[in-house]
N, C-alpha and C positions, 0 to 999 in steps of 0.2 A: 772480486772486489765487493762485490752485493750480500757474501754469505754471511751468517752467524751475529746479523748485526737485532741487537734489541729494536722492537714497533716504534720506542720510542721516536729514534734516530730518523724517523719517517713523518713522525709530527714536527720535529723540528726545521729536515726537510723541505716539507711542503708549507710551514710557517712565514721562513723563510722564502723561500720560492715566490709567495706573493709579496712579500715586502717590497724583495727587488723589483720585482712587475713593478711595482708604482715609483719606484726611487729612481729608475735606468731610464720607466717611462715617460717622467717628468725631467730631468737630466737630458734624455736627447732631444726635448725643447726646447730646452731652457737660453740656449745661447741663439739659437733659430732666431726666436720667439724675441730676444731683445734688441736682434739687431734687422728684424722685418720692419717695415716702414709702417708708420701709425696708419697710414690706411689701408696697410691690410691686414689690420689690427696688431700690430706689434708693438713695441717701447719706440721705434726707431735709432736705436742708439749706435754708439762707434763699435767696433770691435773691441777696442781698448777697455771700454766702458764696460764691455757684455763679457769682455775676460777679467775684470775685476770683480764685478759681481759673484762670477762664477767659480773664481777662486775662494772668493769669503763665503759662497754660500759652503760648498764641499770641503774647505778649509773645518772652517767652525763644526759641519755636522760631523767630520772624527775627531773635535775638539771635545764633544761634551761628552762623549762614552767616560774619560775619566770621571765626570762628576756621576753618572751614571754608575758605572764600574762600584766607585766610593759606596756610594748609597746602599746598592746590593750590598756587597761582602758585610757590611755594618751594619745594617736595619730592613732592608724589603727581602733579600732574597731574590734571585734570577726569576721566577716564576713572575712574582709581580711587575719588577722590571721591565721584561716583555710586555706584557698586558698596558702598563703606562706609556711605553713609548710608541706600541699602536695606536693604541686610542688618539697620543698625541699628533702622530701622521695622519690618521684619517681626518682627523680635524683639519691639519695645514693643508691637504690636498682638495678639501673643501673649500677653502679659503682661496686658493689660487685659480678654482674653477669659478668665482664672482669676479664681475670688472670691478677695476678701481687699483690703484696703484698700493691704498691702503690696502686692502685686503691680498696683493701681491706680498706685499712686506710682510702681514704676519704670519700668512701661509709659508714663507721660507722659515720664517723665526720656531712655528711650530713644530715642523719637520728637521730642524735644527736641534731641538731640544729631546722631541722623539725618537730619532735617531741615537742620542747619549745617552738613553736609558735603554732601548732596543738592542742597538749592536755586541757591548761586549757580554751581554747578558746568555743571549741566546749561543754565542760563541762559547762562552766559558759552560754552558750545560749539556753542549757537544762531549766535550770532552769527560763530564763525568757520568757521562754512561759508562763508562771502560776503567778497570784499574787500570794504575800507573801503567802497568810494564805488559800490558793488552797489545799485542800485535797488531789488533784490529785499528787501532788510536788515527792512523798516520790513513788507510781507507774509509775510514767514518766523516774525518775532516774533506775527504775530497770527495763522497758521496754528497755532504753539506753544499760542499762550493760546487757541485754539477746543479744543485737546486736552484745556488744565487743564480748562475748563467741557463737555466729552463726559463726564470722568469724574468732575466735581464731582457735576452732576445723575446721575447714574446709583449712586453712588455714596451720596448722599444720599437716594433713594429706596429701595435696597435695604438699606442699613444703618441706617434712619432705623425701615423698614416690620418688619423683623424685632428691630427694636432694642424698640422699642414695643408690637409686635404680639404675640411670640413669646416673644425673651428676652433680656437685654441683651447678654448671653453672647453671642449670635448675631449680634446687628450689630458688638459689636466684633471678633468672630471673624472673619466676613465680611471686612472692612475687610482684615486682616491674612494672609487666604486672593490678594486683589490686590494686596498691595503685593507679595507673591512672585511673582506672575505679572510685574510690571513688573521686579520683580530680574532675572529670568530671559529677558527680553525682551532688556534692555539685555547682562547676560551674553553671550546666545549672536552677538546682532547688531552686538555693537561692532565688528567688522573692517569696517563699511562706512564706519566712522570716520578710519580710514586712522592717520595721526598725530597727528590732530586733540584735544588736550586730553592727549595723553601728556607725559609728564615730556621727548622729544624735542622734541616740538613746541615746548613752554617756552622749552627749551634754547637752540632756532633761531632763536625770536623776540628772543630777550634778547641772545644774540650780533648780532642783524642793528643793534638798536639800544644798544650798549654805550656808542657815542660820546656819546648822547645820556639819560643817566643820571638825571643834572639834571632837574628839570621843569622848560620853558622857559614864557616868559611865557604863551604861547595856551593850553599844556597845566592851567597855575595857574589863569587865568581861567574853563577849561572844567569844571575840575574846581569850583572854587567854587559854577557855574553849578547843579552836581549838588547840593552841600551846600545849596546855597539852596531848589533844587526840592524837597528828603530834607523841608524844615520845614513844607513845604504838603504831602506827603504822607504826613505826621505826623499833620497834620489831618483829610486825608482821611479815613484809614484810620481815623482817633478815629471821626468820623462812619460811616462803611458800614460797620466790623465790628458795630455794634450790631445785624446780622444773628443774631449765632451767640449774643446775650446779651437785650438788651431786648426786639427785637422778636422774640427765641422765644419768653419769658414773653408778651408782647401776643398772640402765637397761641396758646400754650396755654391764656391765662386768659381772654382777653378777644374774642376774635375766633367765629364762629359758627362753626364747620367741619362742622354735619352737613349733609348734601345729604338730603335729602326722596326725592328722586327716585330714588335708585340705595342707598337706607338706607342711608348710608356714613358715619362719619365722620372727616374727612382727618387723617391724623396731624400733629401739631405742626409736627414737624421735615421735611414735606414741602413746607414753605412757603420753606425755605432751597433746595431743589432750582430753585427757579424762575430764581432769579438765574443758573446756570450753562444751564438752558433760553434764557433771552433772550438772553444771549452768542451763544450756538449760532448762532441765529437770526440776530440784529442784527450779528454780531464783518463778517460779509462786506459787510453793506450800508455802516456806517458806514466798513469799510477801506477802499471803492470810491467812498466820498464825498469821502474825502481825496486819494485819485487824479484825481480829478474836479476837483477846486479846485485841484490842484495842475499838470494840464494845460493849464487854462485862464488858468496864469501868476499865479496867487491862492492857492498856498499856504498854508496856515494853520499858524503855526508852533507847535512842541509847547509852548512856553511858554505860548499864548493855548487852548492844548485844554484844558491843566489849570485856565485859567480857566473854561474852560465847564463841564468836570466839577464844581467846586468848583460852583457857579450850580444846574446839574440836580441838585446832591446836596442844594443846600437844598429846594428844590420838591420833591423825593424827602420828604424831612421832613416840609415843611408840611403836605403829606398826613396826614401821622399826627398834624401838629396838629390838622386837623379833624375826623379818625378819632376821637382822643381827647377831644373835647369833652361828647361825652354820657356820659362815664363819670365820673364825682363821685367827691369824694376817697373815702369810706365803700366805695364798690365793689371789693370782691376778684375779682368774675369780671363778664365783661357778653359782650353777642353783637352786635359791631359787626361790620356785612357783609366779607367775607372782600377785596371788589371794592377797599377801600383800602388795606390788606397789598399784595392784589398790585399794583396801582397805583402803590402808593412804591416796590416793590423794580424795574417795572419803568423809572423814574427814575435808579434806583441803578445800575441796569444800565449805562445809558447813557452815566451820567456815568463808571463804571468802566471803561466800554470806550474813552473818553477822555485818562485816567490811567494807567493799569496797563498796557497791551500799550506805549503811547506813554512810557511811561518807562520800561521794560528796553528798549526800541531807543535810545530818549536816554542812558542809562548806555553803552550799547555804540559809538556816538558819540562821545561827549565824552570817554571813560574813555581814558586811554595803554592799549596791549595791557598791558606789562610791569606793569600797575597793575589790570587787566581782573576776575578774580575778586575780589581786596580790593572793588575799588569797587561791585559787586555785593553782598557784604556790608556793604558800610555802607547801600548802598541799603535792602535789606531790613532793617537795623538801625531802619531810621527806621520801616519798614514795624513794627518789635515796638514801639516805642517807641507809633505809635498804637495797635496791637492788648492793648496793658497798661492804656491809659487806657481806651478804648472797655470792657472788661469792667468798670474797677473803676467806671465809671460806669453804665454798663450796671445794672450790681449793685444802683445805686441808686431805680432804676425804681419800686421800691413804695414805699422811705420817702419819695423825693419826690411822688408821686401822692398820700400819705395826707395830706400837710403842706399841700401847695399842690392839683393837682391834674397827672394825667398830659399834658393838654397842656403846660404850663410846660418839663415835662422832654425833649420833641421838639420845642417851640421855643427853647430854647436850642441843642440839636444845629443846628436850622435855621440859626440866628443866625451861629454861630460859622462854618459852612462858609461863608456869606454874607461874612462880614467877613474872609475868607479869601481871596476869589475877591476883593475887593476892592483888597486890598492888593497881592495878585499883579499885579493888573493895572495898578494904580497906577506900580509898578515893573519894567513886563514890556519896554518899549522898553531897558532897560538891561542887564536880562537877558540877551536877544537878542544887545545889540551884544557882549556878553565869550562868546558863543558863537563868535564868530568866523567868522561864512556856513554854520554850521552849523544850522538851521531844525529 
């Protein structure tokens, strides 16, 4: 999976790589952190409260990659792109490591904004290391996404550990101590980039295809194909962000995390680190499984992965429907074994690693170049559109546990991915055929 790939792909790599360090690390605070009691320095707020937040916060940050997206393709180029939307993270991450509620607010605002010039940027310069029809295309993407999850987990752990441990100051501080190291990464190493995502680059593409302006039929059909995939990733993302919202509250209240054996007990937000662990781990075997079926003339096309994903992410749930059955509605805290936590997230995993690297290579695919960053923003547009619902639902984790009970509330998440994966699939041979032999 590693060979024949250009230095480039290693700058952007490890660009990325720190970004997430400080996005995952600030993120597995962030709901802790609002619903910890002002005296022990938190917001003290409801869960309701700390899942609405946290769905507008990560709603809005893959809201603004379209404006972002726009800006590139039309005037900056992916080169500067990047470089803007660092600069403007390490600012917000500065801003969240001062007390004061003011400086809370515009530190999400500037990491909001950061992130829409960042994200589809460096995404869309993935893929033009490689011509079109580069084998390599579909391993480069998931060399990429083994970076995001190097620096998720690591990231998570160090600002989660000092977030909790120490002082909030300090994990957000942390966070914003690597998003400058990735600034400064990508800074000094962009020449290995050549022309690649400069306002020239643009320039060259747009002239090679001027004749062809218009979007012709295949291009209208392939791009549909994207907007059809955005509404089941809509879903997705409803389902698995309840990572950074319900099931943080189900680890902090509800879950057993002291070890006996080493007197320990595990912090909250180190149970989010696991999901960027299992990537690590699983992103090469399952990339080499698809090599595998795809040599032996049985490819499996990415419209049918996204069904499988949708499928593992409900069993990823049901888990926690069972996890949740001994807890009764009157329960504020209980100590259900840790082994079904991790168990669903490494579900979650699975079905992620399905999804997500498999659909920034299908954006990259389907998308016109001259259309290439936009459509990366609206990709992750659909990506905030699930990340707003999943919080404000998320949010709701304890008034529906008091009402009915906490399994009800993970078997509806179950349900919905399920009847997701259903429909997908119902309509997946048609799918396919407006991809146009594109698999």
């Amino acid at each position: 999976m590693f060979k024949n790939h250009p230095p480039a792909l290693y700058l952007l790599f490890f660009t990325e790589m720190w970004e997430r360090f400080s996005y995952y690390g600030m993120r597995a605070l962030l709901t802790i952190f609002l619903v910890t009691k002002v005296s022990d320095g938190g917001f003290g707020w409801t869960a309701e409260e700390a899942g609405q937040l946290y769905g507008f916060y990560t709603g809005f940050a893959y809201i603004t990659p379209l404006l972002g997206g726009y800006l590139a393709d039309k005037f900056l180029g992916n080169q500067y792109g990047v470089l803007i939307g660092a600069a403007l993270m390490a600012l917000g991450h500065g801003s969240l490591a001062l007390n004061g509620i003011g400086f809370f607010y515009l530190g999400l605002g500037l990491l909001i904004l950061g992130n829409g010039f960042f994200k589809p940027n460096i995404s869309s310069m993935v893929g033009q290391l490689y011509k079109d029809d580069s084998p390599l295309k579909d391993s480069a993407y998931t060399i990429f996404y083994m970076g995001i999850n190097i620096g998720a987990f690591f990231g998570t752990l160090l600002c989660g550990y000092l977030g909790e441990k120490i002082g909030w100051d300090y994990g957000f501080g942390a966070a914003g101590v690597f998003m400058v190291l990735g600034l400064l990464i990508f800074y000094f190493g962009r020449h290995m980039l050549g022309d690649i995502g400069t306002r020239k680059f643009l320039l060259v593409e747009n002239a090679q295809k001027s004749q062809n302006q218009a979007l012709t039929i295949v291009e209208k059909d392939r791009i549909s194909v994207l907007l059809i995939l955005a509404v089941f990733c809509i879903v997705f993302w409803m389902a698995f962000e309840q990572a950074g919202s319900s099931m943080s509250i189900f680890a902090l209240n509800y879950t057993e995390r002291y070890i006996s054996y080493f007197d320990f007990t595990v912090p909250a937000s180190w149970f989010q680190s696991l999901n960027p662990l299992f990537v690590i781990v699983l992103a090469p075997i399952i990339s080499n499984i698809w090599v595998w079926r795809a040599n032996l003339g049985k490819n499996i096309s990415n419209v049918h992965k996204f069904v499988m994903a949708l499928v593992i992410l409900s069993l990823g749930f049901l888990v926690m429907v069972v996890a949740s059955l001994s807890i009764s509605k009157s329960d504020t805290s209980a100590h259900v074994s840790m082994f079904f936590l991790i168990t669903s997230i490494l579900l979650q995993t699975i079905a992620e690693l399905c999804i997500s690297p498999v659909g920034l290579s299908t954006v990259n695919k389907l998308a016109p170049q001259r259309l290439m960053s936009v459509m990366f923003g609206i990709w992750f547009f659909a990506t905030a559109i699930g990340n707003y619902i999943s919080g404000a639902l998320g949010g709701l984790i304890e008034n529906i546990s008091k009402t009915y009970s906490m399994s009800v509330f993970f078997l509806f998440t179950c349900l919905m991915a399920l009847l997701a994966a259903l429909v997908l699939g119902l309509f997946s041979k048609k799918i396919i055929k407006m991809m146009h032999g594109i698999v």
